[in-house]
N, C-alpha and C positions, 0 to 999 in steps of 0.2 A: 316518452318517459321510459329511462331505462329499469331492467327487473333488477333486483339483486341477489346475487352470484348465491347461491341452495349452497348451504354446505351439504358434499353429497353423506359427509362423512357422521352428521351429527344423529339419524337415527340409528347407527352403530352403537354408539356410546351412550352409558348409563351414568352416566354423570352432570346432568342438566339439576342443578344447583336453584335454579328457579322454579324447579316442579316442586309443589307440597309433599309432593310420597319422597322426596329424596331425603335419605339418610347416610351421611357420610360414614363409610366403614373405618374412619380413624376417628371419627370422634369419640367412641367411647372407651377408645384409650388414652387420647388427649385430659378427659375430665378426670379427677382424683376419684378413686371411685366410682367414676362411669361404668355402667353397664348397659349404654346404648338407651333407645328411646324408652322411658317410662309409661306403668298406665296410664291411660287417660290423653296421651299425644293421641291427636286425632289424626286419621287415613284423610285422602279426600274422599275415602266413602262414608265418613264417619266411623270407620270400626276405630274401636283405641289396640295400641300393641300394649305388648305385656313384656318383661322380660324373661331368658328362658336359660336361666344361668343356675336354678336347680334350686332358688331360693324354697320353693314350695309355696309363694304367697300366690298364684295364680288364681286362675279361674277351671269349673271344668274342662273348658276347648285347651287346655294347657296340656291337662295328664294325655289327652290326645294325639297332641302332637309330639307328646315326651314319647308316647308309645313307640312310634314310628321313630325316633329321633336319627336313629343311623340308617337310611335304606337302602344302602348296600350291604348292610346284615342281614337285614330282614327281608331283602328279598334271594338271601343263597338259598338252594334248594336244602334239604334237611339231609343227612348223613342217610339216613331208611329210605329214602327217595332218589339218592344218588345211586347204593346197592340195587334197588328194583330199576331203574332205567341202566344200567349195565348188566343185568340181569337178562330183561327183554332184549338187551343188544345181542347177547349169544343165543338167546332162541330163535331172534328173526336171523341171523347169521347159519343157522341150523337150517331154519327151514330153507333159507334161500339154497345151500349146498341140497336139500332137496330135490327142493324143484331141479336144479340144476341135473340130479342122477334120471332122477324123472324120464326129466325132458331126453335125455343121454339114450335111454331104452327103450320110447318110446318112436320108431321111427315110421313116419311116415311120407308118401308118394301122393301128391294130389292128383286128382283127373287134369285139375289146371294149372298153370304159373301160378295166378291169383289166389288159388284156395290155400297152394302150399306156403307162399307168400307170405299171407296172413296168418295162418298155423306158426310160422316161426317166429313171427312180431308176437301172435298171443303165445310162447315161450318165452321167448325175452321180456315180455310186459310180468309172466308169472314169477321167473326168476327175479326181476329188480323189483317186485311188487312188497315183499316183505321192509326191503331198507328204505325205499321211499315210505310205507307206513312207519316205519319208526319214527325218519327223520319229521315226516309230518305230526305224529303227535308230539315229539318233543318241543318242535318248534312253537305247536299252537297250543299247546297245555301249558296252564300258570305253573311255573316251575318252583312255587311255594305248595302246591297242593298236591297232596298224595293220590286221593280220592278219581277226581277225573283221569289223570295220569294212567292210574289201573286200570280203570274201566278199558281206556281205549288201547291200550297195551291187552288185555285180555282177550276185547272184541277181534282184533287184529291176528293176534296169536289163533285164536280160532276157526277166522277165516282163512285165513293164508296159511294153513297146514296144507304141507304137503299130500293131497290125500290120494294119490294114483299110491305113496309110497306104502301110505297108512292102511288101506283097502287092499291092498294086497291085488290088487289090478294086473299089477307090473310082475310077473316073476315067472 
């Protein structure tokens, strides 16, 4: 018995006409007055849709999803949240020039290869330490919220102070 030929193509496509969830995107232009499926059309989970054309007749899950309705607005960071993350961008750029004079004035001669070795790697790890913390909390902080953003921006700024410069060590 031979098999018949998989369309490879058909879990691609969102247009299988024979599944109950399908709604065709031109039908509710086609209908005079269409606004797409009405209450009460059932999912195949049973939920019903609503439409969300601003009439106001919904339900609460409605003002919900109105909330949210554009989330590419709601999710740009806020203007006061943009100023503080380029804000901590020239302090970590500060302190990194730090470390950098730091490192510059402090020289030293190991007994070993090894020891001097690794004294240079923890230089260069203290120098790129500050831009890699920034680029890390920017990346892993919600870039809607002010609150964590600061925190780890402050914890940050405080650890990685240049302090041979700050301590007066160096002079």
């Amino acid at each position: 018995m031979a098999r018949p030929t998989p369309d490879d193509d058909a879990a691609l496509r969102w247009d299988d006409v024979d599944d109950p969830s399908y709604l065709d995107p031109g039908a509710a232009e086609d209908e005079p007055g269409g606004t797409g499926p009405e209450q009460g059309d059932a999912a195949p989970g049973g939920a019903g849709f609503a439409s969300h054309d601003g009439d106001g007749g919904g339900d609460a899950g409605d003002a919900a999803t109105d909330a949210g309705a554009d989330p590419a607005v709601s999710d740009l960071p806020a203007p006061g949240l943009r100023l503080l993350t380029a804000a901590f961008a020239v302090v970590f750029v500060l302190w990194s020039v730090g470390w950098i004079i730091s490192v510059g004035l402090v020289p030293i001669s190991g007994p070993t290869l090894v020891i001097e070795v690794l004294y240079q790697f923890s230089e260069f790890l203290a120098i790129v330490a500050s831009a890699l913390w920034f680029a890390a909390t920017v990346a892993l902080t919600p870039q809607h919220r002010l609150a964590p953003r600061l925190g780890w921006f402050a914890v940050g700024a405080l650890v990685l102070l240049p302090w041979p410069l700050v301590l007066g060590v160096i002079g």
